[in-house]
Kinemage of the C-alpha trace (Angstrom):
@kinemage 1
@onewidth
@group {chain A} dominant
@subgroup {mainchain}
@vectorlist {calphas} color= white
{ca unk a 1} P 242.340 140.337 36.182
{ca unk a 2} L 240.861 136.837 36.089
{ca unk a 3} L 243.362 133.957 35.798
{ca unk a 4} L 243.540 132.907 31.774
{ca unk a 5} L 240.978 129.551 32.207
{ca unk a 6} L 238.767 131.159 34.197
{ca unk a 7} L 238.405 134.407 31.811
{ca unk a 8} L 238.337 131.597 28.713
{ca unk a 9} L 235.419 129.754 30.405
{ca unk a 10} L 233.259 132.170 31.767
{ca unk a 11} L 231.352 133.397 28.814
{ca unk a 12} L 230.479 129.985 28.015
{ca unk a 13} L 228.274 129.252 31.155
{ca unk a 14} L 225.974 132.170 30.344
{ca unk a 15} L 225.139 130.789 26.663
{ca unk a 16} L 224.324 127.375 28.193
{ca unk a 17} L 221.907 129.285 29.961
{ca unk a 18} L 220.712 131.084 27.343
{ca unk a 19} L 220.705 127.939 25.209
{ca unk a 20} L 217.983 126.084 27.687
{ca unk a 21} L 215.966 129.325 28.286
{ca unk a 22} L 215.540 129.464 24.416
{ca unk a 23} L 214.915 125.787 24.253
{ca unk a 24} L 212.255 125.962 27.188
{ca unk a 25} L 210.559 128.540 25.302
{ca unk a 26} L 210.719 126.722 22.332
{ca unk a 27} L 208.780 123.492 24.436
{ca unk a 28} L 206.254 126.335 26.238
{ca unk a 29} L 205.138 127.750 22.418
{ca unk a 30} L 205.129 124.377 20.934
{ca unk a 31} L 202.834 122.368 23.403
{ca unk a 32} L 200.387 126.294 23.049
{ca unk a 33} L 200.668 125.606 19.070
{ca unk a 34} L 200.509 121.764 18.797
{ca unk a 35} L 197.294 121.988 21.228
{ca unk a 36} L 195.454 124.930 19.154
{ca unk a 37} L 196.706 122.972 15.665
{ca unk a 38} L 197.656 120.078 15.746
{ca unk a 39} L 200.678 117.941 14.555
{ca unk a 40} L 201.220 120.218 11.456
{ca unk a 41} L 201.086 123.577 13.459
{ca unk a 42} L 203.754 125.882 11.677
{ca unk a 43} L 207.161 125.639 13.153
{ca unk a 44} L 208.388 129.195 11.779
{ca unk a 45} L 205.022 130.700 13.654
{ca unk a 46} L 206.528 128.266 16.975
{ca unk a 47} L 209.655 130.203 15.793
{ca unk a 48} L 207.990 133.970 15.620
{ca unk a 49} L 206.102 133.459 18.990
{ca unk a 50} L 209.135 132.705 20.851
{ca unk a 51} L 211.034 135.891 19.077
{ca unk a 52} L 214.017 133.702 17.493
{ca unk a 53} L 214.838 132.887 14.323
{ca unk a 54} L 213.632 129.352 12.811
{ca unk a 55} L 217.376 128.610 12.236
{ca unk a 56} L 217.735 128.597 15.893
{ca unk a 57} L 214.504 126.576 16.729
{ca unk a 58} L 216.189 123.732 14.391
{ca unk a 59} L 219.609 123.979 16.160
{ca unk a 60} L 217.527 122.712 19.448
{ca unk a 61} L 215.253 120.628 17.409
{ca unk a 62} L 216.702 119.344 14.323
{ca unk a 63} L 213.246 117.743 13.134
{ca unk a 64} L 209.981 118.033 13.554
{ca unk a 65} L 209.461 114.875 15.532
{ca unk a 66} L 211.990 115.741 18.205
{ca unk a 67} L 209.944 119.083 18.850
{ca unk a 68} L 206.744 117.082 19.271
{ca unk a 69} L 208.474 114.520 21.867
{ca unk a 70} L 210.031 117.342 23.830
{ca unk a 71} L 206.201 119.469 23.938
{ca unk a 72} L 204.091 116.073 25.012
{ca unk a 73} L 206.627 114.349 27.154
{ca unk a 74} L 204.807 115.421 30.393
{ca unk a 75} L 201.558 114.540 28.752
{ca unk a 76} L 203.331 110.947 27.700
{ca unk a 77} L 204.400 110.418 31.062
{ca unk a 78} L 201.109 111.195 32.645
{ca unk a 79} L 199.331 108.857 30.294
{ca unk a 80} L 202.091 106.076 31.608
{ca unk a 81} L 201.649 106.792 35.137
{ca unk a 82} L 197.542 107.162 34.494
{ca unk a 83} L 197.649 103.446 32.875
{ca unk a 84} L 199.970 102.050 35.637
{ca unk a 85} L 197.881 103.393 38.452
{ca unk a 86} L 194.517 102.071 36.297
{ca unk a 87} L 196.216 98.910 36.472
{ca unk a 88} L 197.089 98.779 40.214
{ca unk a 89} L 193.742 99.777 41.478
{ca unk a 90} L 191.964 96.470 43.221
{ca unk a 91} L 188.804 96.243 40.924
{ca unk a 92} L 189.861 95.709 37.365
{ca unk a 93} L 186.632 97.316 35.696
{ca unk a 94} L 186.828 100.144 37.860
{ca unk a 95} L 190.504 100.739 36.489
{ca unk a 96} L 189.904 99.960 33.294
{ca unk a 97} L 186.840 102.709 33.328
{ca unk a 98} L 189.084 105.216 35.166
{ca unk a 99} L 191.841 104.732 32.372
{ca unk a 100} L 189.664 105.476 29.510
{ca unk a 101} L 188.151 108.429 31.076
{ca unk a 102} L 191.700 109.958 31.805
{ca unk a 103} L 193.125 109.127 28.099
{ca unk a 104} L 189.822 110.633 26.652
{ca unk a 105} L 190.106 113.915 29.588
{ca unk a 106} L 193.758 114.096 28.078
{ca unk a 107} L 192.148 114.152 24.455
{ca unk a 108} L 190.489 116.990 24.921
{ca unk a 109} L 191.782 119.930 24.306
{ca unk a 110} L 194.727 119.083 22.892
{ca unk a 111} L 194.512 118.927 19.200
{ca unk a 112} L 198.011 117.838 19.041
{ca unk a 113} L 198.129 115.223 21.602
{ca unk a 114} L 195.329 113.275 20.041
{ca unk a 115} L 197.107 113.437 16.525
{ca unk a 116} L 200.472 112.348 18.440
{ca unk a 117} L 198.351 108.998 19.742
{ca unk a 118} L 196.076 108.347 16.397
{ca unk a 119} L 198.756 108.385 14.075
{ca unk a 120} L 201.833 106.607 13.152
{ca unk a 121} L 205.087 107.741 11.671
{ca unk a 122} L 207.310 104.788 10.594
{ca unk a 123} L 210.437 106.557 9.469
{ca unk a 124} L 210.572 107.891 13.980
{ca unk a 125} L 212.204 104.774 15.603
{ca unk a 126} L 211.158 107.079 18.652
{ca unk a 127} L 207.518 107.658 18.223
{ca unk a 128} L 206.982 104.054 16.951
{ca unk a 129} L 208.768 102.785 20.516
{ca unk a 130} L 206.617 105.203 22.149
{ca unk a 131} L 203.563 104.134 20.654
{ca unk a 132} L 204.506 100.503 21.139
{ca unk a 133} L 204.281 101.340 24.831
{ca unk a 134} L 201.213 102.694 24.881
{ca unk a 135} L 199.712 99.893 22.676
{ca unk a 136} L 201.095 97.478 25.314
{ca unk a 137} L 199.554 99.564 28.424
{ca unk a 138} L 196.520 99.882 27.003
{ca unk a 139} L 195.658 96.219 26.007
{ca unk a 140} L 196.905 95.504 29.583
{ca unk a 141} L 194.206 97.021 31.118
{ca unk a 142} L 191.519 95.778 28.867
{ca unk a 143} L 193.085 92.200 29.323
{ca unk a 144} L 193.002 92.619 33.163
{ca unk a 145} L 189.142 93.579 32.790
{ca unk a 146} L 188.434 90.959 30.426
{ca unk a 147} L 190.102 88.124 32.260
{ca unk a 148} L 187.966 89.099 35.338
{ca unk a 149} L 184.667 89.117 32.791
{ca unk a 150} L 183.659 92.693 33.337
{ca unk a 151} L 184.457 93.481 29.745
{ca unk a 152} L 182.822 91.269 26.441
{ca unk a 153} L 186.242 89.322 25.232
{ca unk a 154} L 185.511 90.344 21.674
{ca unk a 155} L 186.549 93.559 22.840
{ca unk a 156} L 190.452 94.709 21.338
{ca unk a 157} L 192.823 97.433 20.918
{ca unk a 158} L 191.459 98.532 17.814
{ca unk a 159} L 188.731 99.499 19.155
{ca unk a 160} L 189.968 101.458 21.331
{ca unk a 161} L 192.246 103.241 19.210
{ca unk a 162} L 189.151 103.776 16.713
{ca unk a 163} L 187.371 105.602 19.772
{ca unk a 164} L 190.075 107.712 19.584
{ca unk a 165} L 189.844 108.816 16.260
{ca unk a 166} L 185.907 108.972 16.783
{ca unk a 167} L 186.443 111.398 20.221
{ca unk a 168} L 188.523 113.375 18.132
{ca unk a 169} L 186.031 114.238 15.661
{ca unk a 170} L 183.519 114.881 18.616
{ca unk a 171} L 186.151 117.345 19.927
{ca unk a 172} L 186.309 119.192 17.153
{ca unk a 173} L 182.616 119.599 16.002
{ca unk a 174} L 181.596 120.233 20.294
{ca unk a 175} L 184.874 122.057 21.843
{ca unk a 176} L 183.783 125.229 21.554
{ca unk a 177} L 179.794 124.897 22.181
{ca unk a 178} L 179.656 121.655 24.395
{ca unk a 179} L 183.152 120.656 25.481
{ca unk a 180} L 182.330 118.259 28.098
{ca unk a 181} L 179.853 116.263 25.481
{ca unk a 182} L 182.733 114.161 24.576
{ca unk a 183} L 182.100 112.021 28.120
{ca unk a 184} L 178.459 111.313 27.136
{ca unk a 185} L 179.384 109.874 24.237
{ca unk a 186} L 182.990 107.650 26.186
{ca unk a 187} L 180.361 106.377 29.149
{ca unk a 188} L 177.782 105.045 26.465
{ca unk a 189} L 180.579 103.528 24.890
{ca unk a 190} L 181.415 102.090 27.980
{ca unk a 191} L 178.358 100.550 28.796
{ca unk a 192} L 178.449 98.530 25.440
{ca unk a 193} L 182.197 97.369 26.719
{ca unk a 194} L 180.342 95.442 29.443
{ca unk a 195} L 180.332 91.397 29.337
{ca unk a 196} L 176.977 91.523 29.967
{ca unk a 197} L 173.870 91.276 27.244
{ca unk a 198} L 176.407 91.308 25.094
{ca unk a 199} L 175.748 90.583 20.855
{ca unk a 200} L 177.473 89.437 18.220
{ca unk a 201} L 178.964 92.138 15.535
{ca unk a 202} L 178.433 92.388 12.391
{ca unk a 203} L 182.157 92.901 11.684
{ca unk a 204} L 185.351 91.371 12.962
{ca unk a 205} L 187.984 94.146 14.470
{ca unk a 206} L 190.860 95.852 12.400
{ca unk a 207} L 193.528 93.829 12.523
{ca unk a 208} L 197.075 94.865 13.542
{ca unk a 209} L 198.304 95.018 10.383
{ca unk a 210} L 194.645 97.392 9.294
{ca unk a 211} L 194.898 99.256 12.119
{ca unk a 212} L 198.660 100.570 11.726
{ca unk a 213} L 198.056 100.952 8.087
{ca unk a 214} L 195.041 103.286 8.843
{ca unk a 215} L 197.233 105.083 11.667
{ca unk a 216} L 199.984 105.474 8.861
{ca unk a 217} L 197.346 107.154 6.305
{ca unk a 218} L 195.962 110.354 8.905
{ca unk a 219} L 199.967 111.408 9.431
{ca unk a 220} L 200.126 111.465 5.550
């Protein structure tokens, strides 16, 4: 017979292992449903895929937003580690170029990921950290290209971001007919990004405070 504490503790070790199987699974059918859905995908069909009850999805993920940070944290970190190496490389346009086409390659297919980085949700002190850092890495590497005058200085954030929403409408109208026709769209953007034979717009950029409202109003 097992001493008392050891016979007390041992069933314990096998439902912590249960417990991260079941949250791993949770993670696997989330970043499959997310992708195919979006944002909004149902949570109770997350639940029925995996073969547990929704009761014990929330006991792992008490919100929704904690289930979307756990499903595109790898996809977070390689858009980090994408922007840091774009950043690093010797020739600033060439980074800035190679950035873009990874964030757009990331896009694709992912329904989910590109609601996660065209919206904003204010009540998530998490997401809104999150997307602060992305804000930050991406207007590093178009300040890097327009400091070297590769890229017209009129050039901002915004529109960036509002390439974003535009690929994802391209997505969804080509993905399943033409799913590479999203890059012949990026690269002609790209070629009006250019410093050169540049002209003047016929409207100023969103402003920070336009651009987070209109990020607010898709997550609503």
């Amino acid at each position: 017979m097992l001493p008392p504490a050891e016979s007390s503790g041992a069933p314990a070790r096998p439902r912590r292992r249960d417990a991260q199987r079941n949250r791993e699974r949770f993670i696997a059918a989330a970043q499959t449903a997310f992708a195919e859905h979006g944002v909004d995908a149902s949570l109770e069909q997350i639940a029925r895929d995996v073969g547990l009850a929704i009761g014990t999805l929330y006991r792992h993920f008490p919100t929704r937003i904690d289930l979307l940070m756990a499903a595109f944290e790898p996809k977070l970190e390689e858009f980090v580690t994408t922007a840091e190496r774009a950043l690093a490389m010797d020739d600033p346009w060439e980074g800035f170029c190679a950035f873009l086409e990874s964030l757009f390659g990331m896009q694709a297919g992912d329904r989910g990921f590109n609601d996660l980085v065209s919206m904003r949700f204010p009540a998530s002190e998490r997401t809104e950290a999150m997307h602060e850092r992305l804000y930050h890495l991406i207007e590093a590497n178009l300040r890097r290209a327009q400091q070297h005058g590769d890229v017209r200085t009129d050039l901002t954030v915004a529109d960036i971001i509002t390439l974003v929403w535009a690929n994802g409408r391209i997505l969804e109208a080509t993905s399943h007919t033409a799913p590479q026709a999203w890059r012949r769209n990026l690269h002609l953007m790209i070629d009006a990004f250019r410093a050169t034979n540049r002209h003047e717009l016929p409207e100023p950029p969103l402003t920070g405070e336009q651009l987070y409202a209109a990020m607010v109003h898709l997550s609503v």
